[in-house]
Each structure stands twice: as C-alpha cells, then as structure tokens.
VEXDREN-2710 file (C-alpha; in Angstrom, 1 decimal):
% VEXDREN-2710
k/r/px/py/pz
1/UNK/96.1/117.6/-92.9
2/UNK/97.5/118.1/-89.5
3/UNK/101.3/116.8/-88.9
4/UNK/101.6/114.2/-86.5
5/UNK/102.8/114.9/-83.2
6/UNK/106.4/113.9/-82.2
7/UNK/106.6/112.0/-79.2
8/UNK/109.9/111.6/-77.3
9/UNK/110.0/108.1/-75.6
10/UNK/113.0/108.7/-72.6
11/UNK/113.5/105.2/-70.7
12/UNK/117.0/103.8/-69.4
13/UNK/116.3/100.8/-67.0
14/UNK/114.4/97.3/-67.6
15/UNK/111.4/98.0/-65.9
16/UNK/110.8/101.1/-67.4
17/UNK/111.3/99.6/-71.0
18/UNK/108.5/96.7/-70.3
19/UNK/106.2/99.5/-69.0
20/UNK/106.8/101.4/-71.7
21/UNK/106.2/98.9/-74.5
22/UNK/103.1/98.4/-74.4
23/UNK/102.5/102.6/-75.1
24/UNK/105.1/102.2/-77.4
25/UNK/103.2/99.6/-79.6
26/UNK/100.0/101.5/-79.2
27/UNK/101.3/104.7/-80.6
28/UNK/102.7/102.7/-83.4
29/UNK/98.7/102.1/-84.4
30/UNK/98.6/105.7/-85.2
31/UNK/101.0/107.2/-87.7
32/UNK/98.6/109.7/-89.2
33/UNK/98.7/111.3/-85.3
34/UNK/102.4/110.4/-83.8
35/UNK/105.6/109.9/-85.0
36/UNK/107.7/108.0/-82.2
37/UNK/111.3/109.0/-81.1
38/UNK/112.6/106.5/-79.0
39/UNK/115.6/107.8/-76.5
40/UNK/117.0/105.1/-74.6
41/UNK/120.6/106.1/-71.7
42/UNK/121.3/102.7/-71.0
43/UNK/121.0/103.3/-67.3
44/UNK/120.8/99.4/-67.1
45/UNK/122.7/98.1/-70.4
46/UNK/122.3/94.6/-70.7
47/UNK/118.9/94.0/-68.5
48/UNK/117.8/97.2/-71.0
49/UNK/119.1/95.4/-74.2
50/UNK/116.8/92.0/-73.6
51/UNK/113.9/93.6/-73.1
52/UNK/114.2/96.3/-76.2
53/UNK/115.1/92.7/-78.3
54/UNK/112.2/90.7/-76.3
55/UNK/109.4/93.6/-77.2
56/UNK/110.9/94.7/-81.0
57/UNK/111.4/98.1/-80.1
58/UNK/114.3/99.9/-82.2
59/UNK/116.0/102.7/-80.3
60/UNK/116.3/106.2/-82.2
61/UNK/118.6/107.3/-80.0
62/UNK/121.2/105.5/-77.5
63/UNK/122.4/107.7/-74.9
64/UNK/124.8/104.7/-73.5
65/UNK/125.3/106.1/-70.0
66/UNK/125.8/102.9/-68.2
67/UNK/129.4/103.2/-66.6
68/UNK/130.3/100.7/-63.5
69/UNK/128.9/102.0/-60.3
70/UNK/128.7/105.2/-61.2
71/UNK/127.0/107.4/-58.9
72/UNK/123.0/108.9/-59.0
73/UNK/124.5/112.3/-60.0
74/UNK/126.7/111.0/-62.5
75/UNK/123.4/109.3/-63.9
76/UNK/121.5/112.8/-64.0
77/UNK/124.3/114.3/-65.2
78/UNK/124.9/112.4/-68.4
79/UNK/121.1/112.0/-69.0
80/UNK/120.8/115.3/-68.9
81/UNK/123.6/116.9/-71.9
82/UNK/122.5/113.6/-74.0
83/UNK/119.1/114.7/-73.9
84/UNK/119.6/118.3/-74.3
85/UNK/121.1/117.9/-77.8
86/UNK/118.1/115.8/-78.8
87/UNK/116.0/117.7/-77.9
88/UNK/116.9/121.2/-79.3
89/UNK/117.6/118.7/-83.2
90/UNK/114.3/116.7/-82.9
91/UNK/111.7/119.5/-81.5
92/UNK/109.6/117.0/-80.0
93/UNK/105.9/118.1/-78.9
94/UNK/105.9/115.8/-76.3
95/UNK/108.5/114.2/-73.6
96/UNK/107.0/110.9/-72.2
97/UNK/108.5/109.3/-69.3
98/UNK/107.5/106.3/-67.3
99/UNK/108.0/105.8/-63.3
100/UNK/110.4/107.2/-61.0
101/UNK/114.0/106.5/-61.9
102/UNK/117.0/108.8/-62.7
103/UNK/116.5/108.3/-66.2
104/UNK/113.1/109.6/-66.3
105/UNK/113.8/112.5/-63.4
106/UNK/116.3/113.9/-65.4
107/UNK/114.4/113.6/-68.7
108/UNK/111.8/115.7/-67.0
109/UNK/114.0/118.3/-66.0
110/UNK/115.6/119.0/-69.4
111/UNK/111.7/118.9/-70.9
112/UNK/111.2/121.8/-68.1
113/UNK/113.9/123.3/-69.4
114/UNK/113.7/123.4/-73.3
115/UNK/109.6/124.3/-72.4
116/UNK/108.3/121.1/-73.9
117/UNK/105.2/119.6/-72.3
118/UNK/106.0/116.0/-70.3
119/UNK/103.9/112.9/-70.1
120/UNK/104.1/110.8/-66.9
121/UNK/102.9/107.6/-66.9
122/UNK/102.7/105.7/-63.6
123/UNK/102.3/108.8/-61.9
124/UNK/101.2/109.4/-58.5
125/UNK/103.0/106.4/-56.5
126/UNK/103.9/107.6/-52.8
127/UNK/105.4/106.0/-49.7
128/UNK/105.4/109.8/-48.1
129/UNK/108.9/108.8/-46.6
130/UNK/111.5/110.4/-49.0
131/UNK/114.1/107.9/-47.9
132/UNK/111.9/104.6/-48.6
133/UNK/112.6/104.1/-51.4
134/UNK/116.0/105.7/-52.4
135/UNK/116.1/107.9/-54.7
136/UNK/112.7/106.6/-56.2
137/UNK/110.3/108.7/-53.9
138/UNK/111.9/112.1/-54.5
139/UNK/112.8/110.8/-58.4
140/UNK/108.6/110.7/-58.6
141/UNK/107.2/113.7/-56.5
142/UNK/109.8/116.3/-58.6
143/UNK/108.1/114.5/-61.6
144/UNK/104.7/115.0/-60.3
145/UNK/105.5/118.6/-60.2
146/UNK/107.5/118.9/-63.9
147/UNK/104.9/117.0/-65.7
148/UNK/101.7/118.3/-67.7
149/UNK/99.7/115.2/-67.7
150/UNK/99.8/112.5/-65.1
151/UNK/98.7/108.8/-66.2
152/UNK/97.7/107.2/-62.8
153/UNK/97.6/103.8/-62.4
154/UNK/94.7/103.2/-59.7
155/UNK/92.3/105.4/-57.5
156/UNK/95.0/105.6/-54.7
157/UNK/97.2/107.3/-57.4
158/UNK/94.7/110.0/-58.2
159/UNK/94.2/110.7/-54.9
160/UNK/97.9/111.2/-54.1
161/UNK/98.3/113.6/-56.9
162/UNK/94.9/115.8/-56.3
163/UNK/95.9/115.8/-52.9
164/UNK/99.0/117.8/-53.8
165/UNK/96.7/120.0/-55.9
166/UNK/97.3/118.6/-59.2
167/UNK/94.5/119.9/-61.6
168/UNK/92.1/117.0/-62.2
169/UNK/91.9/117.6/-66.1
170/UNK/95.7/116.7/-66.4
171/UNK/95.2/113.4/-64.9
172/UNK/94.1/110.1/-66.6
173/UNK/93.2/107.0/-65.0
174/UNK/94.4/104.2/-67.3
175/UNK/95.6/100.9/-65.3
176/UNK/99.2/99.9/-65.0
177/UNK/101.2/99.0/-68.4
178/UNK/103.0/96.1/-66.6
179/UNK/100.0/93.9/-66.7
180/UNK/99.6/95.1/-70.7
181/UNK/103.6/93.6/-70.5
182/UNK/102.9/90.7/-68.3
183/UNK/99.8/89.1/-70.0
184/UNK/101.4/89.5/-72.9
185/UNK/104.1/87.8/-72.0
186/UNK/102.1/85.2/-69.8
187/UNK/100.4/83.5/-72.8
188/UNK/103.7/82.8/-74.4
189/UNK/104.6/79.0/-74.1
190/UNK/107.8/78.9/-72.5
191/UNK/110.2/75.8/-71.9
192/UNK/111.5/76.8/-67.9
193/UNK/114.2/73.6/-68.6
194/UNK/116.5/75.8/-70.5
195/UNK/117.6/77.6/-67.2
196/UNK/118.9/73.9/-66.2
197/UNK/117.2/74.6/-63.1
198/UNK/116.4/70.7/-62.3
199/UNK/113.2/71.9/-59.9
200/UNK/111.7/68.8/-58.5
201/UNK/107.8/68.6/-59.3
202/UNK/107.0/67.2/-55.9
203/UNK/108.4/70.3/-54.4
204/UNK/107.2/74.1/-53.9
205/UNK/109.1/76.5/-55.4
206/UNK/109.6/79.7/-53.3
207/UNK/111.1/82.9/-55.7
208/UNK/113.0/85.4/-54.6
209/UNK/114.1/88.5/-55.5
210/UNK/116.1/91.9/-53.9
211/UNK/118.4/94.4/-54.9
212/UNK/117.5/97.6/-53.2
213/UNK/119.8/100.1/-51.7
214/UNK/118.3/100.7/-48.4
215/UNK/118.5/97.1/-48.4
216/UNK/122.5/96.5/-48.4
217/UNK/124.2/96.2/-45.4
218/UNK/122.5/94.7/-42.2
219/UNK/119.3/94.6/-43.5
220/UNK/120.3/92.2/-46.9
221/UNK/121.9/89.6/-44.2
222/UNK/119.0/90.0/-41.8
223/UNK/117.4/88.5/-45.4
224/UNK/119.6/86.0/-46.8
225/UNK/119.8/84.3/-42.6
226/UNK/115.3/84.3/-42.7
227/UNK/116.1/82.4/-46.5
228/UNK/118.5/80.3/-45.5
229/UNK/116.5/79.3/-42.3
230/UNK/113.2/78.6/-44.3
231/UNK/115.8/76.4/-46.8
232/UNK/116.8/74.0/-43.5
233/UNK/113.3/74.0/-42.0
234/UNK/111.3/72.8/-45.1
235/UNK/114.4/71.4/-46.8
236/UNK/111.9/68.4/-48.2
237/UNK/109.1/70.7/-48.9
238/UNK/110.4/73.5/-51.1
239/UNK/112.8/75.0/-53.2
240/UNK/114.2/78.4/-53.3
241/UNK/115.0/80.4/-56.9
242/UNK/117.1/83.7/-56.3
243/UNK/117.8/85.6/-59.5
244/UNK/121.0/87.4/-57.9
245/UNK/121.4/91.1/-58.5
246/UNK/124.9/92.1/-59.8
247/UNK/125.5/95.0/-57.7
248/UNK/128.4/93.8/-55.7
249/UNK/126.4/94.7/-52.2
250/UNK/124.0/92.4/-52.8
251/UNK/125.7/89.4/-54.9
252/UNK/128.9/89.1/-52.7
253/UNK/126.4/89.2/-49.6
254/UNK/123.9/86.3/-50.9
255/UNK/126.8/83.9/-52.4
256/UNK/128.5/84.0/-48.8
257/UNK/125.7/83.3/-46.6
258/UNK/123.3/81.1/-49.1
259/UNK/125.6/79.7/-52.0
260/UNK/126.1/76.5/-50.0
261/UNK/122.5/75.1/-49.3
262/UNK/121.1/72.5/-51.5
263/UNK/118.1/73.7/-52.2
264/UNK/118.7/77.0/-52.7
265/UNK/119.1/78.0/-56.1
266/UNK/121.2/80.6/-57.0
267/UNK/120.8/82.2/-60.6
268/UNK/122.0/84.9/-62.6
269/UNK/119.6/88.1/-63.1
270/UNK/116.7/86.8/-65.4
271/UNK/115.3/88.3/-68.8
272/UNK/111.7/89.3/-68.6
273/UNK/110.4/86.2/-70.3
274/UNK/111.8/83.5/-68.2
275/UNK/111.4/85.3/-65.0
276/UNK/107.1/85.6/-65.7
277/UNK/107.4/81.8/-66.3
278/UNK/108.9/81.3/-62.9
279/UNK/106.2/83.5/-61.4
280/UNK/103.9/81.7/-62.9
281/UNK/105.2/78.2/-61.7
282/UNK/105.8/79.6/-58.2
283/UNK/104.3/78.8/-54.6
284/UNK/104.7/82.1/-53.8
285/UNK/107.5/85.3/-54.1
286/UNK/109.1/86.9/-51.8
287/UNK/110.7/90.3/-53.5
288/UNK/111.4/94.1/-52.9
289/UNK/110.7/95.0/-56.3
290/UNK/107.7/97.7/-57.6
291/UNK/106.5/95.2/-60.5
292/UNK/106.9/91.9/-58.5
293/UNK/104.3/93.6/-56.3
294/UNK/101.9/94.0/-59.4
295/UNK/102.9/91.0/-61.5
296/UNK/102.3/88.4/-58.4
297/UNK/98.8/89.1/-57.7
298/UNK/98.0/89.7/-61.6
299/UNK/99.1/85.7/-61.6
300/UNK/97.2/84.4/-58.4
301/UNK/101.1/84.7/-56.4
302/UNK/101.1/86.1/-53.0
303/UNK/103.7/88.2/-52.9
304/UNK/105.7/88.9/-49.5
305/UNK/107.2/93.0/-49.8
306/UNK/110.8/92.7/-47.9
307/UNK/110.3/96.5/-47.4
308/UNK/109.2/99.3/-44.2
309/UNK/106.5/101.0/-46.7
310/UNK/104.9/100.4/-50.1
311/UNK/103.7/103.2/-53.1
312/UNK/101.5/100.2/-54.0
313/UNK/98.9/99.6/-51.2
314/UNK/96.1/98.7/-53.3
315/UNK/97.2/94.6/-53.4
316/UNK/98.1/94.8/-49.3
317/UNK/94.9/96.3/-49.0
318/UNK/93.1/93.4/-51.1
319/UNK/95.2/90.7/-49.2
320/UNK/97.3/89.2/-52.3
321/UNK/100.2/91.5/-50.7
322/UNK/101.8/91.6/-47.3
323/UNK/104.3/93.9/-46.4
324/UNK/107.3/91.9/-43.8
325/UNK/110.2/94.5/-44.1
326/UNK/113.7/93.0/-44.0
327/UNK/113.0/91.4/-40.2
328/UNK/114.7/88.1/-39.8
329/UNK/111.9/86.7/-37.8
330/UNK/109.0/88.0/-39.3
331/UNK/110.2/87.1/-43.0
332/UNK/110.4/83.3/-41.3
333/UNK/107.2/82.9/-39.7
334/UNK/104.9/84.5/-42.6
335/UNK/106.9/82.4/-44.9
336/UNK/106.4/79.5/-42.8
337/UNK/102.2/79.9/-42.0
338/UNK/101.9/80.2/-45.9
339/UNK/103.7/76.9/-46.4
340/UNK/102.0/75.5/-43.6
341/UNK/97.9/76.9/-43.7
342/UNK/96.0/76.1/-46.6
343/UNK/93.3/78.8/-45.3
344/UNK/96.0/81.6/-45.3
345/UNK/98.0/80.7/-48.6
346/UNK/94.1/80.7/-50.4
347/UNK/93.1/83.5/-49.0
348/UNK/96.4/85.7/-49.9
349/UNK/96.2/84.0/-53.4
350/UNK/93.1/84.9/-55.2
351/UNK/93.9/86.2/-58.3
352/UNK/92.7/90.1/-57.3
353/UNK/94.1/92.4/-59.8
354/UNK/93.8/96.1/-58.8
355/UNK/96.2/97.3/-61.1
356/UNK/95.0/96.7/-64.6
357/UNK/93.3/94.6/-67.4
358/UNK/95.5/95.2/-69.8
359/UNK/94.1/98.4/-71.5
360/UNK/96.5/100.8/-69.6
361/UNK/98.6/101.8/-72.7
362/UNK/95.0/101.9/-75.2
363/UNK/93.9/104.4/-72.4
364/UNK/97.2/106.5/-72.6
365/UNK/97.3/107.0/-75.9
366/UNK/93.5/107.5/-76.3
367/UNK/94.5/110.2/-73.7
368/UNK/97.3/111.5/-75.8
369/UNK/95.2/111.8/-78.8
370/UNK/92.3/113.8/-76.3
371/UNK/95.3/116.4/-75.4
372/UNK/96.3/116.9/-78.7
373/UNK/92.8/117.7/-80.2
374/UNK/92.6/114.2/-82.2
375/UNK/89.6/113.3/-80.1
376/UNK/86.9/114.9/-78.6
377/UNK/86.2/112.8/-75.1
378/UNK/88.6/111.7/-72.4
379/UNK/89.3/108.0/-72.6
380/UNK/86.9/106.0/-70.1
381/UNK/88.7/105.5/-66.8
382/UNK/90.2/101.9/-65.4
383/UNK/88.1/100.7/-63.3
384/UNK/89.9/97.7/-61.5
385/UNK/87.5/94.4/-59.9
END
C-alpha cells in the first residue's frame, strides 16, 4: 500500500488560518492518502490563536515569530530559518500555502529552496500595481512563480495566471475557502449581546473596518473625518461598529478623531465568530479588507472597498462591491445614497456570490489527490451563479 503523502500546512495570520481550515478539515477525511503537518509562525499571535481554537486545529509546529512591530524583513527572515529546520526533519512531499502574506512568501521560498513542490491556494489575485496593496501584490506574483500548482478562486484568477504563462494543467479552479469558513460559521447561533454593544433595533447599523498600510497617514484621517461626518448627518438613523486595529497608526488615529461621537462604536479587534454575526446584522460595511470583500456579498451586504484598486473585481463587477478609495467626499455621498435610495441599496445587495459555494476546499483536495496519482480525473471546476 502506498504511504500517505505529507503535507506541510505554512499559515501565520488570521485570515490565512480561516482559509485554511476548511482544506485542513478536508484532508483530515483522508488518512490512508495525507498525513497533515500543521506549521503555524504566529505572524498575528492572538488574532491567530482564536481562530486555530474557533476551527480545532492543533498546530504541529509553532514557529512564534510575532515580535512588536517588527519589520516585513524581520518577518521573512524568521519564517524562513524556522521553516528550514522543519523542513529538512519532516521531508514533507508537499508545502501548501494560502494567499499573499509574508508568512506564506517566505514559506514558498524555503520550499524552492529544499526542492519540495508548493501548493498555492488563492492563487492568481492581481491589482497589477505592486504598491496597492503593500507588500501583498509582490508577496502573491513571487508565489505565482515558486509554486507548482495554483488553486484559483474564480475565472478572473485563471486568467491572470495563464496570462503570465502559467501551464494550464497546474491550475485548479475550486472557489474561495472563505465562503467554506463563512457558511460554516454563518449557521452557528450566536448571542451579538455579549459584546455589550447596546445597538438599538430601530437603527441601521453601518460596520466598519481598516488597517491597511497604504492607508496610515492622510489617507486613514481622510477616513475617520467621511465616518465621523456620516455619524452627525444620520445621527438618528444609524449606528457605526469599528473593530479598531491595534497597530498604533491606525488605533491612535481613529480614538482621536472618532472616540467622542455617540454613535460611533468603537470596539476592540473581533474573533472570527462574532465579527460574521455583525456582518450578518449589518446595513452595510464599509472595509479595506480582502475577505470583507467576499464575506459581504456571500451575506447579501454591500460592501464599500476604502481602496485605489481591488484583486477581487468579480463582486464590483456584479454590483454587490463598489470600490470608493480613501476620498473624504466620495466615502460620504456613496454612504449617504445607500442610506437614502432604496433602489440603489437593493440593487447593490442581492445576495450574488461569485466566489464560492462552499466546495472550494472538497475541490482542492480532490485536486491534491489528482496530482498525487490517488485519482484519475481533475476535480470538476467551480462554476460561480
């Protein structure tokens, strides 16, 4: 009988954990093909930690990185000697990596190194700016070129990768792993009172959410003054929920020019769990996060990108996702029209879901299993509706 195939999980940051779950509990279905070693650096400790708890999933390895605002190369750095070790002891036959963070650059650059094949899932993403966003974009296209088989989220992801000549047979279309995550998650029943929130009924409930680096500075109070304005001008009407980031840029910047509004509810960062409850209860979400921009429209949310450019056109294309960059007066008035016209909030929430039907992570490993010789036939590929 053949040995199962040792796969290496690498993941460091929260949102790389919750898309790598569901894989994670997929492979787990399979012992007589894969054996699982999970690697996790701690590149976010604590926002890492809930999630692993949240999800059951029992690190092999901890490569504990996390050091207070330590730098991107100090990041790479670490991830790569901790993962150089594990990888000469454990021999794995496959690296898998998921997104486009330090954490999984890194990990594909010591797989390169030690000649052991690497797995990308979420592969193909591209803003074609290498600045927006920072370090992400770079992180994902030196991925792109380190990895052997590229699991692509949607049609726009495939096209992105065989446009830069990426052979077709390496590359799966499976679906996004976040909505395996989210509706997961989603069905859970879930008591929002225990954040002591105190959100009146009668009122809408606007979430927001930022933490970007080409965000801090001018741009993050260009924000927080189009938040604060909204706050005044529909002070009777809604309610604003900001799970504050704890890099200092952002939470020194938000406390100072928001902290004293009524209805403006400032938070501490959110575990996984609680924060797809208040997606789920919200009006709409304003955010410059990757996931938000797949998790809002999964839930019927429009979702309002503070950012220049997306890797994720496929909802702005559909018209769940509009893309208002980090302009005062434009974050106001699209805000506002929402709020306002019933005709524009219905058409921008229709519950359009071009990123997955929660079969991503079946598809991955069914695609794992096809590289390995356990199967004969690719898995079929996502076809979003």
């Amino acid at each position: 009988m053949t040995q199962p195939k040792k796969i290496m999980f690498v993941f460091g940051t929260r949102p790389e954990a919750i898309k790598m779950a569901p894989v994670i509990g997929e492979v787990k279905k399979f012992p007589d093909w894969f054996e699982s070693i999970i690697v996790v650096t701690g590149q976010h400790r604590q926002m890492l930690d809930q999630v692993l708890q949240l999800f059951s999933i029992r690190p092999d390895h901890d490569l504990a990185i996390m050091e207070k605002n330590q730098s991107i190369a100090k990041i790479v750095a670490k991830t790569l000697l901790g993962l150089e070790t594990l990888i000469a002891g454990n021999k794995p036959d496959i690296l898998l990596v998921q997104g486009d963070t330090s954490t999984a650059f890194a990990a594909g650059l010591v797989s390169y190194y030690y000649q052991v094949p690497l797995g990308h899932v979420e592969a193909g993403l591209r803003t074609f700016d290498k600045w927006r966003p920072f370090p992400e974009e770079i992180n994902r296209k030196l991925l792109t070129s380190l990895s052997d088989l590229h699991f692509a989220p949607t049609k726009t992801s495939v096209s992105n990768l065989l446009k830069e000549a990426i052979d077709p047979a390496s590359i799966f279309l499976t679906g996004n792993t976040v909505i395996d995550a989210l509706l997961r998650i989603a069905k859970r029943e879930y008591d929002l009172s225990q954040l002591r929130l105190n959100l009146d009924p009668k009122k809408k409930m606007i979430l927001v959410t930022m933490h970007r680096r080409e965000s801090f500075g001018g741009p993050l109070e260009a924000v927080c003054r189009s938040i604060a304005r909204l706050a005044v001008a529909f002070k009777d009407e809604v309610e604003i929920v900001l799970p504050v980031h704890q890099n200092p840029n952002v939470k020194e910047v938000v406390k100072q020019a928001l902290g004293e509004i009524k209805n403006i509810k400032l938070i501490g960062p959110q575990e996984y769990e609680p924060f797809v409850h208040l997606m789920k209860v919200s009006r709409l979400i304003l955010s410059d996060s990757g996931g938000v921009q797949e998790e809002g429209p999964s839930l019927g949310k429009p979702v309002l990108v503070m950012r220049e450019k997306t890797e994720r056109p496929e909802a702005v294309a559909a018209g769940t996702v509009k893309l208002v960059g980090m302009d005062e007066e434009i974050i106001f008035k699209t805000v506002a029209k929402l709020l306002k016209d019933k005709k524009e909030y219905q058409k921008m929430s229709k519950a359009v879901n071009p990123y997955g039907d929660g079969r991503a992570a079946e598809r991955t490993v069914q695609a794992l299993a096809y590289y390995f010789g356990f199967k004969k036939t690719k898995p079929k590929e996502f076809a979003a509706k």
